[in-house]
N, C-alpha and C positions, 0 to 999 in steps of 0.2 A: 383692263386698266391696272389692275393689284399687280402682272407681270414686271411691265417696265417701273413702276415706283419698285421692284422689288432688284431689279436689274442695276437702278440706276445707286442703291444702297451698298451691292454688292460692290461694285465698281469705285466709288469714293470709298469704302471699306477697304479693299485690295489694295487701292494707290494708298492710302496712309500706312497699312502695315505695311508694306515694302518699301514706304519711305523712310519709317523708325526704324527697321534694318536696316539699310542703308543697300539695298541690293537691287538690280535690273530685275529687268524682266526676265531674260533667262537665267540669270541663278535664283529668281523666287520661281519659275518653272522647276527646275533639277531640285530646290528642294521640297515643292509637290509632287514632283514624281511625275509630269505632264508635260508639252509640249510649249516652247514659246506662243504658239498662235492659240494656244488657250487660253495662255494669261492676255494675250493683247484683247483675243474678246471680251474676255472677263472687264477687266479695266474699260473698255470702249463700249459697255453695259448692252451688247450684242446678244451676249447671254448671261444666265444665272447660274450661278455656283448651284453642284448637284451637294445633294446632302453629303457625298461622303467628301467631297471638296471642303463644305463647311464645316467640316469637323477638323478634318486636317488647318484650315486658317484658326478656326479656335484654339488650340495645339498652339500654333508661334503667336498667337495673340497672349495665350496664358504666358511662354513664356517671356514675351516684350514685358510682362507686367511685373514679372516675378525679378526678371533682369532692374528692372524699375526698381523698386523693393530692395532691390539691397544694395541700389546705388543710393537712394536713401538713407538707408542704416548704416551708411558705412561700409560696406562690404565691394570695396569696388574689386578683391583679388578675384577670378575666373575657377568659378568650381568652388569656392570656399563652404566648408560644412552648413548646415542649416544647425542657426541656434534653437537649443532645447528650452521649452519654455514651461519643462516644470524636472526638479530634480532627480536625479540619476540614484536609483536605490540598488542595493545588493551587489550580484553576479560578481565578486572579487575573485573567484577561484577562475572562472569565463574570460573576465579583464586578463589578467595575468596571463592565461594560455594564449588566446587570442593575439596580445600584444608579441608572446614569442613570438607567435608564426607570422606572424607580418611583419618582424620588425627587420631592419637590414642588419649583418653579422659587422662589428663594426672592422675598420678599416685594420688590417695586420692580424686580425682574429683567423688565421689560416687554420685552425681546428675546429671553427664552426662548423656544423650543419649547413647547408644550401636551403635556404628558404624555400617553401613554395613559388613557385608566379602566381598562377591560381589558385587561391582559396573561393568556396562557394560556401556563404552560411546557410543553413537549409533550414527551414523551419513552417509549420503552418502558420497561416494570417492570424495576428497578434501575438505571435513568440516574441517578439521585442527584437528584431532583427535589424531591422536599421536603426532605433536607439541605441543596439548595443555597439553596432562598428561605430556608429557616429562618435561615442562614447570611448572607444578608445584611442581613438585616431585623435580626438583632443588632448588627450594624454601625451600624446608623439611628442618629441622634443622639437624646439621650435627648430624651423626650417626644415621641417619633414613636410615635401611636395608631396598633396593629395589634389586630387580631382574627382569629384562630386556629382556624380549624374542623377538625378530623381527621375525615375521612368515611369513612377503612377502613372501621371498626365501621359506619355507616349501613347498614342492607340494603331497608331500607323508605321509598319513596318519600316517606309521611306524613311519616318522620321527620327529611327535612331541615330544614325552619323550626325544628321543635322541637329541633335541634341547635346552629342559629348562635342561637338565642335562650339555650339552655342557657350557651354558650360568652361571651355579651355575658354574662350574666347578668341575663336578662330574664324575670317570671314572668307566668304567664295570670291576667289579669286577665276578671270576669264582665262578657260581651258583649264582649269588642274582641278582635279576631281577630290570633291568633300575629304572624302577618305583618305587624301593621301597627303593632303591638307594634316589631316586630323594626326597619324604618325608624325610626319615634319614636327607638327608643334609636342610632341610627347618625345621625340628623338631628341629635342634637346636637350632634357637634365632626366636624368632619371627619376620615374614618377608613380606615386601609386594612384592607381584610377578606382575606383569605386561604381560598378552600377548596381543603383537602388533598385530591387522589385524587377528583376529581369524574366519574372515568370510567363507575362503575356507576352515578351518580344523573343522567347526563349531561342529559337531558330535563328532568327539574324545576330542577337547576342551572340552563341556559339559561334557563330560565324564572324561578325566583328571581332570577336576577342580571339581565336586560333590567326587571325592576318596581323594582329596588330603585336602579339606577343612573339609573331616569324620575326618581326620585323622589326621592333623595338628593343634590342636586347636587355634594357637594363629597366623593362616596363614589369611593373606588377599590377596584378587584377584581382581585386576584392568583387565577390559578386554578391549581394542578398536576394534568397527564391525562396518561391516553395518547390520549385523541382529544380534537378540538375542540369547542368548545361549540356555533359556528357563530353566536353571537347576532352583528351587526351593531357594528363596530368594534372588533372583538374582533382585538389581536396576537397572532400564532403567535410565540413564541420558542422554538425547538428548542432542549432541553437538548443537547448534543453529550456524545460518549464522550469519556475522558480520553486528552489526550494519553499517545500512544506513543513512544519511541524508534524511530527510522527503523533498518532493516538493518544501514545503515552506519555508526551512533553508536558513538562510542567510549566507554570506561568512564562521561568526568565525563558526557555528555551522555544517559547512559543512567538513572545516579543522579538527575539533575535533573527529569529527566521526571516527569510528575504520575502517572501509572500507578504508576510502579516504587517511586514512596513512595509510593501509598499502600498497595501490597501489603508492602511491609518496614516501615509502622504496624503494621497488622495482623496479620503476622506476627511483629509485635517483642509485642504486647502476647497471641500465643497462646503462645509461645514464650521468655519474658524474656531477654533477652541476645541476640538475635538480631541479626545485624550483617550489612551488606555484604560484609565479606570472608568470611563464611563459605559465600558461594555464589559460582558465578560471574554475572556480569552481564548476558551475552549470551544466558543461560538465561532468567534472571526478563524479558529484553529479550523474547524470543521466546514468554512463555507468556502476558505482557499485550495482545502483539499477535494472537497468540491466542483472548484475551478479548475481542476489540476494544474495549480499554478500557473495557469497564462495568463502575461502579464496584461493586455486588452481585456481580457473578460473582468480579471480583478477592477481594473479602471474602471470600467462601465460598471459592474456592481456598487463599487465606491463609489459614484455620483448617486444612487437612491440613498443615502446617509442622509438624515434628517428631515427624509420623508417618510422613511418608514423603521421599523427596532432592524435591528438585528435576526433577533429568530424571524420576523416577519420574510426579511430577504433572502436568509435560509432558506426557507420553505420555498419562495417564489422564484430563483435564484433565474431556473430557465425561462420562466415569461419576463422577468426584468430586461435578460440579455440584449432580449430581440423587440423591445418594449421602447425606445428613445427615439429620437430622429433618424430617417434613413439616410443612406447615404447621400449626399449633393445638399439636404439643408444646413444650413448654420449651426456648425458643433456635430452634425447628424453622422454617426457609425454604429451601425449595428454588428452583432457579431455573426451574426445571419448574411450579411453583405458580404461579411467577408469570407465568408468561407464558401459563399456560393460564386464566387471569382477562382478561387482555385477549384472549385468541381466544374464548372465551368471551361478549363483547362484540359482536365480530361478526356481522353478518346471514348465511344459513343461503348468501347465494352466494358473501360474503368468504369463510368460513369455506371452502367448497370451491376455491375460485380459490387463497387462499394459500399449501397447499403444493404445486399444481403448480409457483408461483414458483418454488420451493426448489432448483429441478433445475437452473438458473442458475450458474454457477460464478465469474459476474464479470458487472460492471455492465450489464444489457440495457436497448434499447430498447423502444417502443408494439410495435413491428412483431413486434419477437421476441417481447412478450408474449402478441402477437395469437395467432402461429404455434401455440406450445407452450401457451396457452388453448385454442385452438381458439375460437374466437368472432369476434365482426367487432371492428374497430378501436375504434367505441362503448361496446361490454361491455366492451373492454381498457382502456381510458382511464377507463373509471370504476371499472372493480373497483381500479386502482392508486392514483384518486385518494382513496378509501377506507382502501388502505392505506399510503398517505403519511401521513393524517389520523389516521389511527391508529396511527401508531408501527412498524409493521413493515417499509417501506420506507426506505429512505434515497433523496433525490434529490441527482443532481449536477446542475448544469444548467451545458448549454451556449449556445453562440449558435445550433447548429441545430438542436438536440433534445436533449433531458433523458435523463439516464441513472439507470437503478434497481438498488438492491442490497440486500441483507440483510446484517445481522451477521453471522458466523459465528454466535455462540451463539443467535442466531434461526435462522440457517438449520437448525440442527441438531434444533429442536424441529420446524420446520416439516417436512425433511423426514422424521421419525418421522411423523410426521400423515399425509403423503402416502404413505407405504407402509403407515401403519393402516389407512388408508379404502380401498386395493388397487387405486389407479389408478396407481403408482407405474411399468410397465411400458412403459402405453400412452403416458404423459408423456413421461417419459424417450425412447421412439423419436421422437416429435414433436420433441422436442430437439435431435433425432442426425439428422434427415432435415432438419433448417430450416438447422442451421450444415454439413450436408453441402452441401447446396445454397448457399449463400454461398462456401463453399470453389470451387466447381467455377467459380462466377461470376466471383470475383477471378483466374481467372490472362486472363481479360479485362479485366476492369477495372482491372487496376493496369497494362495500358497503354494505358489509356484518357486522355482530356483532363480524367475526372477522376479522375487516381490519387491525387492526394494526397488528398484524402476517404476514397479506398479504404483505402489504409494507415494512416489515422487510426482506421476504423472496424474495422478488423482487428487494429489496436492494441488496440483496447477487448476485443472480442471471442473474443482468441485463446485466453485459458483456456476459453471453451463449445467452439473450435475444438477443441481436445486432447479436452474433456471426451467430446463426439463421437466421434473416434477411438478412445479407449477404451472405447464405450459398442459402437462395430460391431466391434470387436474382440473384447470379451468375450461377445457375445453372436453371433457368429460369419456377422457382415455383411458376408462379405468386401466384395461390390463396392460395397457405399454406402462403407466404409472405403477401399476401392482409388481408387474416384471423389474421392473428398474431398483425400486425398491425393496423388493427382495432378494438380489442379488448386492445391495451397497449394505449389508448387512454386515460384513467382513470389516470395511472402510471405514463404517462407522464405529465401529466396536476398537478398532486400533487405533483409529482418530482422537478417539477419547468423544465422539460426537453423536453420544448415546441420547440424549434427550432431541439432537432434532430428527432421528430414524426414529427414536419411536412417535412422534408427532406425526410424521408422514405415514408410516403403517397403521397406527389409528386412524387415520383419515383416508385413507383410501379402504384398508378394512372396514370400516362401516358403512363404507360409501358400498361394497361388494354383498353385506348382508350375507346371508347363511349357503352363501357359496361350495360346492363339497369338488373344485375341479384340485388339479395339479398347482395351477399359479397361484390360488388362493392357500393351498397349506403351506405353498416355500412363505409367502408373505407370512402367514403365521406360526413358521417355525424362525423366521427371520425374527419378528415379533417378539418371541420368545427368549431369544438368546438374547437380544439387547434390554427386555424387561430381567432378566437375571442375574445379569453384569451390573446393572442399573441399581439392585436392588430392591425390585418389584416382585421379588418369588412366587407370590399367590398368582398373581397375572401371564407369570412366563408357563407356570404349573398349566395352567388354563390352555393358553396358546397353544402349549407344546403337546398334550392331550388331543386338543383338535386336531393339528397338525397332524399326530402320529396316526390316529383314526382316520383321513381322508386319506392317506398315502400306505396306509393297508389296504383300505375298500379297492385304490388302483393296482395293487400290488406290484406298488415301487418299496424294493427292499432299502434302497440307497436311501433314499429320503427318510423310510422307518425310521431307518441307526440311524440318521440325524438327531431325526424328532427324538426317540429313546435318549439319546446323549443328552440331549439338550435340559430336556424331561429327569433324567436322574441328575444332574449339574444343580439345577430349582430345588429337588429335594433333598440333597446334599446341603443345599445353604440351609435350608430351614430345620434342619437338623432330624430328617427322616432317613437315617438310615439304611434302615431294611428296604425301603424303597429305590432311595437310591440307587444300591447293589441288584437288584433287578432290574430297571432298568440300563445298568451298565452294560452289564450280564449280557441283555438282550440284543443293544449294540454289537456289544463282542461276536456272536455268534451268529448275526447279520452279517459284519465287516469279514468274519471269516470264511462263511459261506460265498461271501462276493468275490474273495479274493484279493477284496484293497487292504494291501498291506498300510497305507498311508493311515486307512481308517482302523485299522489294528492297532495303530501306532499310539493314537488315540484314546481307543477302548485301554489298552495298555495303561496308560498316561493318569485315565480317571480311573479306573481300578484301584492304582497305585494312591491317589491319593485321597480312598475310603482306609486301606491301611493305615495310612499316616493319621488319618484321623483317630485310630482305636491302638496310637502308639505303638502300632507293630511296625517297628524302623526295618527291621533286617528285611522284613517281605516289603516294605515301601522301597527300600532302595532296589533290591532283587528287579522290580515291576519297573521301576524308571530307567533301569541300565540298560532293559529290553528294548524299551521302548526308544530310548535314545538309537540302541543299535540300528534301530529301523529308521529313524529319523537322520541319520547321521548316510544312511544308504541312500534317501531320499532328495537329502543335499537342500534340506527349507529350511533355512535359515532360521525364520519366525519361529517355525516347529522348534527345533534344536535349541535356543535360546529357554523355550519354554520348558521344556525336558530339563534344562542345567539350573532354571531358575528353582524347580520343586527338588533335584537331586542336591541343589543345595541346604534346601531347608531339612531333609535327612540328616545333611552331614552335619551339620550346625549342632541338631538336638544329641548325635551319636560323638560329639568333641571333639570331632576330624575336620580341627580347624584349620590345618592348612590347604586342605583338600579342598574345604568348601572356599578359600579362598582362589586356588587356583579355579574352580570352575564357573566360581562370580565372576572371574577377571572375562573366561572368554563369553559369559552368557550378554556380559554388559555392552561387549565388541558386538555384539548380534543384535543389541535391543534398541541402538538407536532411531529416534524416531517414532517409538511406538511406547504411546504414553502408560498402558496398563503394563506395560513388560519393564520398563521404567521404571514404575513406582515400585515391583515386585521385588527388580533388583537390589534397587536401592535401601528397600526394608531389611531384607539379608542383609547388605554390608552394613546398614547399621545393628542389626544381631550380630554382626561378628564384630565388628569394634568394641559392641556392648561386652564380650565375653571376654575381650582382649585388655578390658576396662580403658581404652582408647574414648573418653567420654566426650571430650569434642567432637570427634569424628562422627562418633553413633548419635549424636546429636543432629547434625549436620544432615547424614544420611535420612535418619527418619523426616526430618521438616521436609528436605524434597521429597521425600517419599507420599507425605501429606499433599502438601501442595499440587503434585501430578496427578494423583488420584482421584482427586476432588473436582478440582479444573477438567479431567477429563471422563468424571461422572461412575467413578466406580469407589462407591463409599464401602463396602465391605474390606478391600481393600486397602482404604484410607484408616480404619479403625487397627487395623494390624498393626498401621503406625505407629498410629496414638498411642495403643499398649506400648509397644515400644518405646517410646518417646518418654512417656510417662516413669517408666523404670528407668529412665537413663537421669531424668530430673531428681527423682525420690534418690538415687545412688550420688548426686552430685550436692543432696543438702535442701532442693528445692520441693518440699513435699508439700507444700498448700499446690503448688504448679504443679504438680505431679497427679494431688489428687483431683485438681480441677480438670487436668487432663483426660483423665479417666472418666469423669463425671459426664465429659463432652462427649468420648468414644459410647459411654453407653444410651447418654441419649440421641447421638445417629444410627446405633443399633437397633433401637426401638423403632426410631422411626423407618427404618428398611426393614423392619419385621423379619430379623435374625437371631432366630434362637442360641445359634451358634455362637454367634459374635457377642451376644449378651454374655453369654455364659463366660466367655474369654475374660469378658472383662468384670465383671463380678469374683473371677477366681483371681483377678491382676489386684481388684481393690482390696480383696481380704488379705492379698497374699503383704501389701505393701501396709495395712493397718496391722494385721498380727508382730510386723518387724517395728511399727512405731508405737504401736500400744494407744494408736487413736481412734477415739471412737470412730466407725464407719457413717458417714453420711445414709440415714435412711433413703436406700429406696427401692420401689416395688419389683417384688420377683417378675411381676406377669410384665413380659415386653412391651404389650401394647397398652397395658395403663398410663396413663398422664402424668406426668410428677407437678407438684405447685407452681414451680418454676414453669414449666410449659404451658401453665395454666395461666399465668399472669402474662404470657408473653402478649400480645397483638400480633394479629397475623398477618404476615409479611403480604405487601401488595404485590396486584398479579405485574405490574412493572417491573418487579424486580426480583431474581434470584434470592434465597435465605443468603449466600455470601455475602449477595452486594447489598444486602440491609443491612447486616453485620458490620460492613463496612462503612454503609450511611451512617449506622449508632455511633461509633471511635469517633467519627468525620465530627459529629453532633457533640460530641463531647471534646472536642478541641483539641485529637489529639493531628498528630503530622504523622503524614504518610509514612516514614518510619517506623512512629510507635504503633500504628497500627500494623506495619506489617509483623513487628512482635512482637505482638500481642495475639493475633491469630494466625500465626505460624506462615505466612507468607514469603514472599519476596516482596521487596519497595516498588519493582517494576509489573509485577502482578495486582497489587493495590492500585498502581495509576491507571492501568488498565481498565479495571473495574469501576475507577473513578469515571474516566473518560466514556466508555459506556453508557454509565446512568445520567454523568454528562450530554452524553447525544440521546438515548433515549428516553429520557425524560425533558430534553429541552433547558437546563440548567446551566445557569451564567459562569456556574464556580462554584466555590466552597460555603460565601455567603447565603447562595441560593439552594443549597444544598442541605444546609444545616439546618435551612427555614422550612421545607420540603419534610426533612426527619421530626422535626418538630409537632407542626400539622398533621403526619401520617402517625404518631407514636412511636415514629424509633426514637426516640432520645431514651439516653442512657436509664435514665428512671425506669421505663418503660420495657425495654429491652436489655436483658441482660447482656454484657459483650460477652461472655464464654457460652452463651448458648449456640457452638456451632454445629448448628443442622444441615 
């Protein structure tokens, strides 16, 4: 019984749609794709439409409707744009290129360029792809012919022609085919066409648009996808994500950004009244970035305003996403919908290759793709170039190799995918065993001839690096994690990224316990070098000790002279000499016995600068010309750079200042990039300005010299400045700053428990009191005692580094990021840094919420002295 009522629905349904079109039976056959004696059944309720019939009627029902609609509105032209129904923010730099390439050269412009025919925007689902052409195309001068195809609704391959013919406003005529139809009406005036979203009809598109552009000579074709068509002269123009504000943007530059308006549009229009100042700005800064600026996710974020704060939708950012109506209800898009339409697209090997990508935590190369694919270099290179071509990659390109990434809000889908389909395990350890292995590589290579590649490429790399540690960490790897990180020992130490290697070697060394193999003393002579740079002596002392004793007991000599180097380096700081020199000693005659000149080069190198320390110049310089001579054979850079930086400070103390000038010049050409070799240099050139009485300069010099040093965790270092600095203020008049200078250098002395460095500067303050005749500020010979001032401080929360309290206090005390920066010897963009930071990791609105924070915690100025910089 339910058949024929359902037959005879179809049938009165059929005859009214082909009567609102105005068409027979056989042109509503040809444009189903089926036979006239199907339709006659259909209509004579013989039979039922099969489901996929019923979709295809729903298709020209939607668009009789849509047709309807904008004879309504007024819109009776054919193809006319679809009105925007909420405002057009940002992309001015997009606008303007975009409208070049489309626009026509005008008439007598015989020097123009030839425009494209084809342009294709590309982009993933919610780049803003068809807001943005729709958007320029209104800009067009009037009487610019466009034609407007929306292909959402298409699902049926039949029904593209009979859609751009719908949209010209073109009907089936008996005998002459849609198509040709559809030219005829586009041969008349020359015309720009548009199809929307031609990703699902990608194959018939290509193919409609190569017959229509044979044919139509003066036709252009705009396409929006997220893949490309491939037809032959066809441009890619990647839609891009909206600009973000950078970290370090300050309020105006965070408001001006195209992201952050266009999330405060749309939060103004779900929310009326909604304002800038009613949030803070380094919030909405940090949840666009985020978003990686795409402009759908921003939108859909922007509707939970005024249900929930801010930091709240921060935090929730990816359950909001995918958290609203689905697609087909009222208002319903998720962002989950869409992006499972373009994976959906994909062939059945993309679709399985993409969320292995996902496990990526920063831009990889072919090679890493290969590794964690698992496939050879051929399968790697094309599964990527696939999904470049279709929207899920981003590419950077370099001059030696191209680098690949995901959005975030892509990666988030993709990796859901890769732990749906349950290969998420096996990936991931292929991940953690490819960057374990580059780890262990680089502490060779980065003193190799080609280190500076090496630390470019480590640069790139270093978030998979961590991503790795954490990956044999939690799943209980100790010694792929012990290996890894004992070998990024080198990387972190030139990185300036002393404090997170030694967090990870403590935590995997004690996770190892009283270990006596091979991979446990590299960890803890790894350990070692970075507690001694750091300024941790007793602890590197310690390390290095163990270290040196397990790789005796195997009798590895290499690893001994390590350990021993490392070992007299700890007791050199702490001002044990005679130890020191034995251990050197012992190196030496390890490296010699081995034959490695490189490590001679070395022994050399720190031999050289126990003379220096007992002012024997002639034999310090003698010991570094050797050592250069071998380093210079060697052809490392890093090494060589090092050698010129110590043979400088010879020449400095010996008044062969032009000398020391020429070999600053080439040591500085060698140092870039490398934050400890950096601040070295730059301390010498301000010692030679200082001698040159150049007092701007040596000013100049020392403050970067501070600022590098500190930033990348090497305070012994940093006090070299200060002395510096401090003499260069005392010679310019400024001697309360000069002496407070000093006051600072000797209490971060103290607190890196440097006998050495105390003493430097104890022999700076009497030397700068004897010449002013003012009394010396009491305070204690013994390093490790406490001065009142450190006594009264409050101790800085474990949230936050002793800088960035330092910087809370100024902040608390009302001063502007300038006067803070000179006030603690900074750069203004170093300060916003650090703002931005405690900004994101503390959760903080701004400067209001910030100064409220210092207050509550006891930094305020009362509290915390601003020149105690620890």
């Amino acid at each position: 019984m339910s058949e024929p009522r359902g037959a005879d629905f179809d049938a009165a349904r059929l005859r009214a749609l082909r009567a609102s079109l105005g068409l027979s039976q056989e042109q509503l056959a040809r444009r189903l794709g089926v036979s006239f004696a199907t339709v006659n059944r259909w209509e004579s309720g013989r039979t039922q439409l099969s489901p996929r019939a019923s979709r295809a009627i729903e298709e020209l029902e939607a668009e009789l409707r849509a047709r309807s609609t904008d004879d309504d509105a007024g819109e009776a032209r054919p193809g006319q744009l679809p009105l925007a129904h909420t405002s057009f923010i940002g992309r001015q730099r997009e606008l303007a290129e975009l409208a070049r390439l489309i626009s026509q050269p005008e008439a007598g412009d015989s020097g123009a360029s030839p425009r494209p025919r084809l342009v294709s925007l590309i982009g993933p689902g919610g780049a803003g792809k068809t807001r943005l052409v729709i958007e320029v195309l209104s800009r067009q001068p009037p009487g610019s012919a466009a034609v407007f195809v929306p292909l959402e609704s298409v699902r049926l391959p039949q029904s593209l022609v009979p859609a751009v013919a719908s949209r010209l406003g073109v009907h089936d005529q008996p005998g002459v085919e849609l198509a040709e139809s559809v030219r005829a009406a586009l041969a008349d005036s020359p015309r720009l066409l548009v199809l929307d979203g031609a990703e699902l009809l990608r194959e018939e598109a290509a193919s409609l648009v190569t017959r229509l552009l044979t044919a139509v000579a003066g036709l252009r074709v705009i396409v929006t996808s997220r893949v490309l068509l491939g037809v032959p002269g066809e441009v890619c123009w990647p839609v891009p994500p909206l600009e973000c504000p950078s970290v370090a943007a300050g309020a105006a530059d965070i408001a001006a950004s195209d992201a952050v308006r266009l999330f405060m549009a749309r939060a103004g229009d779900r929310l009326p009244g909604f304002q800038a100042a009613d949030v803070a700005p380094h919030a909405i800064a940090e949840l666009c970035r985020r978003l990686d600026g795409l402009p759908l996710a921003i939108e859909l974020i922007a509707s939970w305003v005024g249900t929930l704060s801010i930091r709240e939708i921060l935090q929730q950012r990816a359950v909001l996403l995918d958290s609203g109506p689905a697609s087909g209800q009222p208002g319903g898009r998720r962002l989950a919908d869409v992006l499972r339409v373009s994976y959906n697209l994909l062939d059945a090997q993309a679709q399985r290759l993409l969320p292995m990508l996902s496990v990526f935590a920063g831009q990889f190369g072919l090679e890493d793709a290969r590794a964690v694919l698992e496939v050879d270099g051929a399968t790697a290179a094309i599964a990527i170039r696939a999904l470049v071509d279709s929207s899920w990659l981003v590419v950077t390109r370099g001059a030696e190799q191209n680098r690949f990434s995901m959005l975030e809000t892509i990666r988030s889908f993709a990796t859901a995918q890769l732990d749906q389909d349950g290969e998420g395990d096996a990936v991931r350890r292929r991940h953690a065993v490819h960057f374990a292995a580059l780890a262990v590589a680089s502490e060779t290579g980065l003193t190799s001839p080609d280190a500076a590649t090496w630390t470019a490429h480590l640069e790139q790399v270093d978030p998979d690096l961590q991503l790795a540690l954490h990956w044999a960490d939690e799943n209980h790897q100790l010694d792929l994690g012990l290996d890894a990180a004992a070998g990024l020992w080198r990387w972190w130490l030139i990185s300036g990224r002393l404090a997170v290697g030694r967090s990870w070697l403590s935590r995997l060394l004690t996770a190892a316990g009283r270990r006596d193999d091979e991979l446990t003393g590299r960890a803890l002579c790894s350990s070692a070098v970075l507690a001694a740079e750091n300024g941790d002596y007793r602890e590197a002392v310690r390390h290095a000790e163990q270290a040196q004793d397990i790789f005796r007991s195997l009798g590895n000599q290499e690893r001994t002279a390590f350990a021993a180097t490392v070992l007299a380096s700890a007791h050199r700081y702490l001002g044990n000499s005679a130890a020191a020199r034995r251990s050197f000693q012992a190196a030496m005659d390890l490296r010699t016995a081995l034959g490695d000149r490189r490590g001679v080069s070395v022994a050399i190198n720190n031999m050289a600068l126990l003379e220096l320390d007992n002012d024997d110049l002639v034999r310090a310089q003698e010991l570094f010309e050797r050592a250069l001579e071998i380093k210079r054979e060697l052809g490392e850079p890093r090494s060589i750079a090092i050698g010129l930086a110590n043979l400088a400070d010879v020449l400095l103390r010996r008044d062969d200042l032009e000398a020391a000038d020429r070999v600053l010049a080439d040591a500085a050409g060698m140092a870039a990039g490398i934050p400890q070799l950096v601040g070295t240099i730059r301390c010498n050139q301000g010692s030679l300005a200082a001698r040159r009485e150049q007092w701007a300069q040596a000013s100049e010099h020392f403050l970067a010299a501070i600022e590098v040093s500190q930033a990348s965790g090497h305070p012994h270092d940093a006090v070299e400045a200060m002395i510096g600095l401090a003499k260069v203020e005392h010679q310019t008049g400024r001697r309360d700053e000069a002496r407070l200078q000093l006051q600072a250098a000797r209490a971060l002395s103290a607190d890196i428990r440097s006998p050495q460095r105390v003493a430097e500067v104890d022999a700076a303050l009497a030397e700068l009191t004897a010449q002013t005749s003012v009394p010396q500020t009491s305070v204690s010979e013994n390093p490790l005692s406490e001065n009142p001032a450190a006594q009264r401080a409050p101790a800085v929360p474990s949230e936050l580094t002793p800088r960035q309290a330092e910087v809370l206090s100024l902040l608390a005390a009302g001063m502007s990021n300038k006067q803070i920066a000179a006030e603690l010897f900074l750069s203004p963009a170093t300060v916003e840094r650090h703002l931005a930071t405690m900004y994101r990791n503390l959760g903080l609105g701004g400067r209001v919420e910030a100064a409220r924070f210092a207050i509550e915690r006891g930094l305020a100025p009362d509290a915390l002295s601003s020149r105690q910089k620890l």
